[in-house]
C-alpha positions in Angstrom: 9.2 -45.3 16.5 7.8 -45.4 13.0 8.0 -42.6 10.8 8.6 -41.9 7.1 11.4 -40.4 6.2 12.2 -38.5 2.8 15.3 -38.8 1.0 16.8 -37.0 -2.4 20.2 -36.3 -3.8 22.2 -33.1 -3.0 23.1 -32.1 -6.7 23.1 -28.0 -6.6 22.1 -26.7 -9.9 25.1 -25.3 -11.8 24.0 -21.9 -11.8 22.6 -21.9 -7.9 25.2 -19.7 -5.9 25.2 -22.4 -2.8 26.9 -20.6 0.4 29.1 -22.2 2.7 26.8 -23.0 5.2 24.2 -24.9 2.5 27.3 -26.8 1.9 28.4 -27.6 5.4 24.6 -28.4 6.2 22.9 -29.4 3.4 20.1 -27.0 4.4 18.7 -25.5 1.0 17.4 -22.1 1.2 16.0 -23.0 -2.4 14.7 -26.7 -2.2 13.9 -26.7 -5.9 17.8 -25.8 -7.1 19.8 -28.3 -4.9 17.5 -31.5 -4.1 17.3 -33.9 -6.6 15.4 -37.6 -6.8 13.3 -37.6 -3.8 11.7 -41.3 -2.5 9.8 -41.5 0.9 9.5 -44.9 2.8 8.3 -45.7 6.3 11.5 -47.0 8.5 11.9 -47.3 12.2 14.0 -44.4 14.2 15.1 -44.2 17.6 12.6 -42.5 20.2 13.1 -38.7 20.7 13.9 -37.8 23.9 13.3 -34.1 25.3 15.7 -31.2 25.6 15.2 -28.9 28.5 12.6 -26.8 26.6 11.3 -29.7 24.5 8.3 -31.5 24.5 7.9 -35.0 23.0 3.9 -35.6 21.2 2.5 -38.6 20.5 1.2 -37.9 17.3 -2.7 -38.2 16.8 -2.6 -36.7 13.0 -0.8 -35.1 10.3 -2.5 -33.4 7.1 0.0 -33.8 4.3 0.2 -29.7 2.4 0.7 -28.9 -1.1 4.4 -27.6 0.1 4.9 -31.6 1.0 3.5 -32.6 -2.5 6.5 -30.3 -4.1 8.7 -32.5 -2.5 7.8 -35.1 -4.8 7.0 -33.3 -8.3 9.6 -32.8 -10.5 11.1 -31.3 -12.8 12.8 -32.8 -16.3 16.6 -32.7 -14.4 14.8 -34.6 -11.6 14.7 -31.5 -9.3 12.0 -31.3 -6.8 9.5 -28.4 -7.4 9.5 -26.9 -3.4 11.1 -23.8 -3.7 11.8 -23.0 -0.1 13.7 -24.6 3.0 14.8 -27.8 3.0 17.2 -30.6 4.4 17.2 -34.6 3.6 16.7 -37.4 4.8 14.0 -36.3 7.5 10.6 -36.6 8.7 7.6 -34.7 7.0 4.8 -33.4 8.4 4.1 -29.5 9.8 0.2 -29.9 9.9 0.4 -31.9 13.3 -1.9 -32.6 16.4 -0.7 -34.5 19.5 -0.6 -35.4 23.1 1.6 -34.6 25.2 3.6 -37.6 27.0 6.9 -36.0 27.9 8.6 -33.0 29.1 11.6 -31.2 29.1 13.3 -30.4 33.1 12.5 -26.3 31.8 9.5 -26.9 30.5 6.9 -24.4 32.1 3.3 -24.3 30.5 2.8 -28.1 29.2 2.2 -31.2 30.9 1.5 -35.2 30.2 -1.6 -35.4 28.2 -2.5 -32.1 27.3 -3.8 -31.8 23.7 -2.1 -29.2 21.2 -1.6 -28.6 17.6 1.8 -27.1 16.1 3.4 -24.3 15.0 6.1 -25.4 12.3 8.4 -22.5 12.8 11.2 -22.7 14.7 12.3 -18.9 15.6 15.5 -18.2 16.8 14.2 -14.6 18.7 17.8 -13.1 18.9 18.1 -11.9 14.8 17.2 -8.8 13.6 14.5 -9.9 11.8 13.0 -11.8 14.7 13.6 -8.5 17.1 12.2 -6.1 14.6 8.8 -8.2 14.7 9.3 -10.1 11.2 9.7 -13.6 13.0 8.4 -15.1 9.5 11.8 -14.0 8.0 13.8 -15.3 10.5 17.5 -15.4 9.5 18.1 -19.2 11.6 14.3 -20.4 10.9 14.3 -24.1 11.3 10.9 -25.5 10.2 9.5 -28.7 11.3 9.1 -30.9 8.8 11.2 -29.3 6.3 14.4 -29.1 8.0 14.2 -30.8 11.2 11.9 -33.9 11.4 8.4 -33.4 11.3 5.1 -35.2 12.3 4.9 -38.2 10.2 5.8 -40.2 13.1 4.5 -41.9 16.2 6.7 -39.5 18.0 7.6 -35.7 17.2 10.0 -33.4 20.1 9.4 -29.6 19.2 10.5 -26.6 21.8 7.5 -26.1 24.0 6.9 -22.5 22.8 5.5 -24.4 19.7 2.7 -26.2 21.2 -0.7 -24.7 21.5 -3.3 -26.2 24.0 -6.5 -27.5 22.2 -7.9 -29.1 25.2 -10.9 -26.4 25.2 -11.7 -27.3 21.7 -13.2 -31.0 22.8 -16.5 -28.7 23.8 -16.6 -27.0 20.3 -16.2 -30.8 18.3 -17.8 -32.8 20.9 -14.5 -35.3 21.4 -10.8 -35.9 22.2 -10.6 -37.9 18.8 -12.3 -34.7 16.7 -10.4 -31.7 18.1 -7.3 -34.0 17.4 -8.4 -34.2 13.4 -9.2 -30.7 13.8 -6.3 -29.6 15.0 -4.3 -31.7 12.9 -5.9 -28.7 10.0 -5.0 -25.7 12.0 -2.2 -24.4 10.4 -3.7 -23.5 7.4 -5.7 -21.3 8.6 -3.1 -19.6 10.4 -1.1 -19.0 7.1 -4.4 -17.7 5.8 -5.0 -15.5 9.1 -1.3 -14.3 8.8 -1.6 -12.9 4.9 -4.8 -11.4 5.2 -4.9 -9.6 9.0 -0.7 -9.3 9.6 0.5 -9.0 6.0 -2.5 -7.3 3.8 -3.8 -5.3 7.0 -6.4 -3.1 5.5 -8.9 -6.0 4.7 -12.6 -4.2 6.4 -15.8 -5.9 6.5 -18.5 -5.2 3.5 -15.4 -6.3 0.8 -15.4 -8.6 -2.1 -13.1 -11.1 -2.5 -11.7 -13.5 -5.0 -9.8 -16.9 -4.0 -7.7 -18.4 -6.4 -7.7 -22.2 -5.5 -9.3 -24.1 -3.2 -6.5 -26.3 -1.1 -6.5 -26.3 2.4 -5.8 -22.9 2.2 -7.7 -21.5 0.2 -10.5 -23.4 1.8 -9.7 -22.0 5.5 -9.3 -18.6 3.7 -13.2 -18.8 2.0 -14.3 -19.1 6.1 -11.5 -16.5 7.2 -13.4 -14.0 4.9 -16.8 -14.8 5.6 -15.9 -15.3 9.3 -15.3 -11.3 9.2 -17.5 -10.1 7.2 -16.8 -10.0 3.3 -19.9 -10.1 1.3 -19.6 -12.0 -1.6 -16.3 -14.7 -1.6 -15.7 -16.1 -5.1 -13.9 -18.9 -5.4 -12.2 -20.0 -8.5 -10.6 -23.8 -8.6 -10.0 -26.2 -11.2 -11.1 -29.4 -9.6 -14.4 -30.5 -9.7 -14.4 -32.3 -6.2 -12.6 -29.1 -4.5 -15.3 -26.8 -6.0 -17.8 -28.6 -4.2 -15.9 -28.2 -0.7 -15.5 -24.6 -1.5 -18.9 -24.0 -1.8 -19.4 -26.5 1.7 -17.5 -24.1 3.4 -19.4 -21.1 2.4 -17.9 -19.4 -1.1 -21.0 -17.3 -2.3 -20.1 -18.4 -5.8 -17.7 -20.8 -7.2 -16.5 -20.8 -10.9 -14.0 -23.2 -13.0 -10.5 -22.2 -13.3 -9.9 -23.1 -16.6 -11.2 -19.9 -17.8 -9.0 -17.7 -19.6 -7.6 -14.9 -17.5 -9.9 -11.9 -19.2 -12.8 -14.5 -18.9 -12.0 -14.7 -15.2 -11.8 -10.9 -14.8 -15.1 -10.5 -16.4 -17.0 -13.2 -13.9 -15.3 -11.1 -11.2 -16.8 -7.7 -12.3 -20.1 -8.8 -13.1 -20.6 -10.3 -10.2 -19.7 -6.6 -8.6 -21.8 -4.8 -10.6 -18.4 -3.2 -12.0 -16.8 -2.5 -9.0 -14.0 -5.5 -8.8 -12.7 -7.4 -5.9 -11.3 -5.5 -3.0 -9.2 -8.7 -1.7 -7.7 -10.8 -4.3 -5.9 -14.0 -2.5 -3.9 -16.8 -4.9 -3.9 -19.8 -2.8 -3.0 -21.7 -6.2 0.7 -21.1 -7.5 -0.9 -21.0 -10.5 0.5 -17.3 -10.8 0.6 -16.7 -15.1 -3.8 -17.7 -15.1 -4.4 -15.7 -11.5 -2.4 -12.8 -11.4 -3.3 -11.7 -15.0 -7.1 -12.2 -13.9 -6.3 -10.3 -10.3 -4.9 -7.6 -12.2 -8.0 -7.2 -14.5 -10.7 -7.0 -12.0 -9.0 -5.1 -9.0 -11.2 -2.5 -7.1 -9.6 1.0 -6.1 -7.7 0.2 -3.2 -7.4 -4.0 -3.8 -5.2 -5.5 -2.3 -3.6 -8.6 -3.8 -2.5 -11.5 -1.2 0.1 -13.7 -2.9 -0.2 -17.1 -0.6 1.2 -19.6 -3.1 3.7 -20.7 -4.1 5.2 -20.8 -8.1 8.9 -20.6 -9.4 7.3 -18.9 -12.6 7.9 -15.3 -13.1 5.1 -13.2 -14.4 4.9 -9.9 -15.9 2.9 -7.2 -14.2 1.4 -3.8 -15.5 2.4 -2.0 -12.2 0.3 1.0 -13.9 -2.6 -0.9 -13.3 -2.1 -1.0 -9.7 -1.0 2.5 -9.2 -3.8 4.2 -10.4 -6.1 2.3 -8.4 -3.8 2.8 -5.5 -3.9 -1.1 -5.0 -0.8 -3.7 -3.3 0.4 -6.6 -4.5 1.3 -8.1 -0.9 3.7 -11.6 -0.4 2.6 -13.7 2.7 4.9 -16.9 3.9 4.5 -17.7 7.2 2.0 -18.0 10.0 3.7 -17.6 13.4 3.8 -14.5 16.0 1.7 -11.6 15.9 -1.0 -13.5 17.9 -1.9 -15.8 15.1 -2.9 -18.8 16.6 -4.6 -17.9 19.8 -6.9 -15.9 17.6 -7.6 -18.7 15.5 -8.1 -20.9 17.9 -10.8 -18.4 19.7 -12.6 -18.1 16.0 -12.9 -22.0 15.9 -13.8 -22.1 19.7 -16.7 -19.5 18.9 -17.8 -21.5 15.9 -16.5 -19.2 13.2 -14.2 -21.6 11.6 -14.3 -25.6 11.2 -11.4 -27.3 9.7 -13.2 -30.6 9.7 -15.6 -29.5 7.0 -12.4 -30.4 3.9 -10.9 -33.4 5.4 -11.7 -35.8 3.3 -9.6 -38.6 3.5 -7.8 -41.0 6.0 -4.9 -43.1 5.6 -2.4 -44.7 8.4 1.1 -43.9 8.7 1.9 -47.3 7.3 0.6 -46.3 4.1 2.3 -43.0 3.3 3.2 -43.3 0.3 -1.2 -44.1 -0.3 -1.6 -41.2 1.2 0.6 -39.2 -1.5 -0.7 -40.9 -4.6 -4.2 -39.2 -2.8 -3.1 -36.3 -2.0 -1.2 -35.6 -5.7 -4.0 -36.0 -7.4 -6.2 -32.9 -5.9 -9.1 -34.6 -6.1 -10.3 -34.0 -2.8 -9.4 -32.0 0.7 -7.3 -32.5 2.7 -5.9 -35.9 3.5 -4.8 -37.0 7.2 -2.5 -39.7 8.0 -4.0 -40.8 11.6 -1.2 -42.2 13.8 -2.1 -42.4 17.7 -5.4 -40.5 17.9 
């Protein structure tokens, strides 16, 4: 099969405390601090074959994410900028949508040509965290795409318990070949479903919100919050081209980023006649402009949903946040607590539609295309369309 495959260097930083078992596996729990000189190039592999619980996709789609961009920025020592979970050389790709052509001898649920879109993380269900109902923090996570190959291929095996059906969705986008783009764009909105409803909590309809940044998740969070029921969604992005999608997808009012932080704060409380934002969501990693604005215009009660992702630290005036008895809360992840199946019933009903930001197509042939497209955030999000 085809695929492209990312490779780097394993150089650990000097001052990164590498355990045994990143050394034994070359699985970085810090990307950024032990992968060095990454390249991508599109190779030939060996067809996967199924494990028992395994199913093998032919791959319709794969959005490439800001976390696969990181793999390619870097820094002056030629570190790559993703700060999370990663092992090289593999496979990217953890936005994917697929048919199924093969099964495992145990698998129960899934069969030849059934049509599902992916969750990326691969729980192990027997650590503490996992037991305790923090399968996000799993101690053995393996995540497709970052540390076991992912769907930038013609062929992808995942564990069955991964899949989610999207035959039903072909009545909601009127074909097989548009509920595969679609759910090629799911994910997102699970990692926005997962920060706002599992990790925030107390988000009630009637609130005003801010988005910082409008990627492909901050664009599926701008429906997530209109979806149920927040009144006025500001949306605050640098691009020119992503402001437009953000107001596409239904931000009441979307402002330049570029604005100075006290600037920001000031749109954000006139626009509430002085009451500030009750959700607060940085989608950017662009934490030393958004959190000083978040902190500035936060209602009593705000809660503050940190989504991306930034190796900066920032100071915060925790003051500020006690007195108006506000969180500052960190999301990562988007499996369990009945993530998908709910987001698939909001896009089913019409209340969310990922194909509103795609906005570009490439083939898997020209990957690296796609990259030089994707890095320059110009646009939404861009698909590399395989089988589909």
């Amino acid at each position: 099969m085809k695929a492209a495959i990312i490779s780097a260097e394993w150089s650990p930083r000097p001052d990164y405390a590498v355990t045994p078992e990143e050394n034994r596996t070359h699985m970085a729990r810090v990307g950024s601090s032990c992968w060095k000189h990454p390249s991508a190039a599109v190779a030939t592999l060996p067809d996967p074959t199924p494990g028992p619980d395994d199913v093998i996709l032919k791959v319709a789609a794969a959005g490439l994410c800001g976390s696969d961009l990181h793999f390619f920025e870097t820094d002056g020592d030629g570190y790559m900028q993703y700060p999370g979970m990663a092992r090289f050389p593999s496979v990217p790709g953890h936005e994917v949508s697929g048919e199924v052509v093969a099964t495992g001898a145990g698998v129960k649920y899934l069969k030849p040509g059934d049509l599902v879109c992916l969750d990326d993380m691969v729980c192990c269900h027997k650590c503490e965290a996992c037991r305790r109902g923090f399968p996000n923090q799993c101690e053995n996570l393996d995540d497709v795409g970052f540390t076991m190959n992912g769907g930038c291929a013609e062929l992808l095996k995942v564990p069955e318990s991964n899949c989610w059906k999207i035959n039903h969705l072909v009545a909601r986008f009127g074909s097989k070949a548009k509920t595969l783009e679609a759910g090629a764009v799911i994910e997102p909105f699970t990692v926005g479903y997962n920060a706002l409803f599992e990790c925030a909590a107390r988000i009630k309809p009637g609130a005003y919100a801010t988005v910082f940044g409008a990627g492909s998740i901050g664009l599926a969070v701008i429906q997530l919050l209109r979806a149920t029921g927040a009144t006025k969604v500001l949306c605050f992005e640098r691009n020119p081209g992503r402001r437009a999608l953000a107001t596409k997808v239904g931000a009441h009012a979307v402002h330049d980023a570029n604005a100075d932080p006290a600037a920001t704060a000031a749109i954000v409380m006139a626009a509430t006649e002085g009451a500030g934002a009750d959700v607060q969501v940085e989608c950017a990693g662009a934490f030393n402009s958004s959190l000083p604005a978040m902190e500035a215009c936060a209602a009593n009660g705000s809660q503050v949903v940190v989504i991306g992702r930034d190796p900066a630290r920032v100071p915060v005036f925790l003051e500020s946040y006690q007195v108006k008895k506000a969180n500052i809360v960190g999301a990562m992840g988007n499996t369990g607590h009945g993530t998908y199946p709910n987001v698939l019933r909001m896009m089913a009903a019409g209340l969310l539609d990922p194909t509103l930001f795609i906005t570009d197509r490439f083939p898997l042939d020209d990957f690296n295309g796609a990259l030089k497209t994707a890095q320059s955030r110009q646009g939404g999000k861009v698909l590399l369309k395989i089988g589909g």
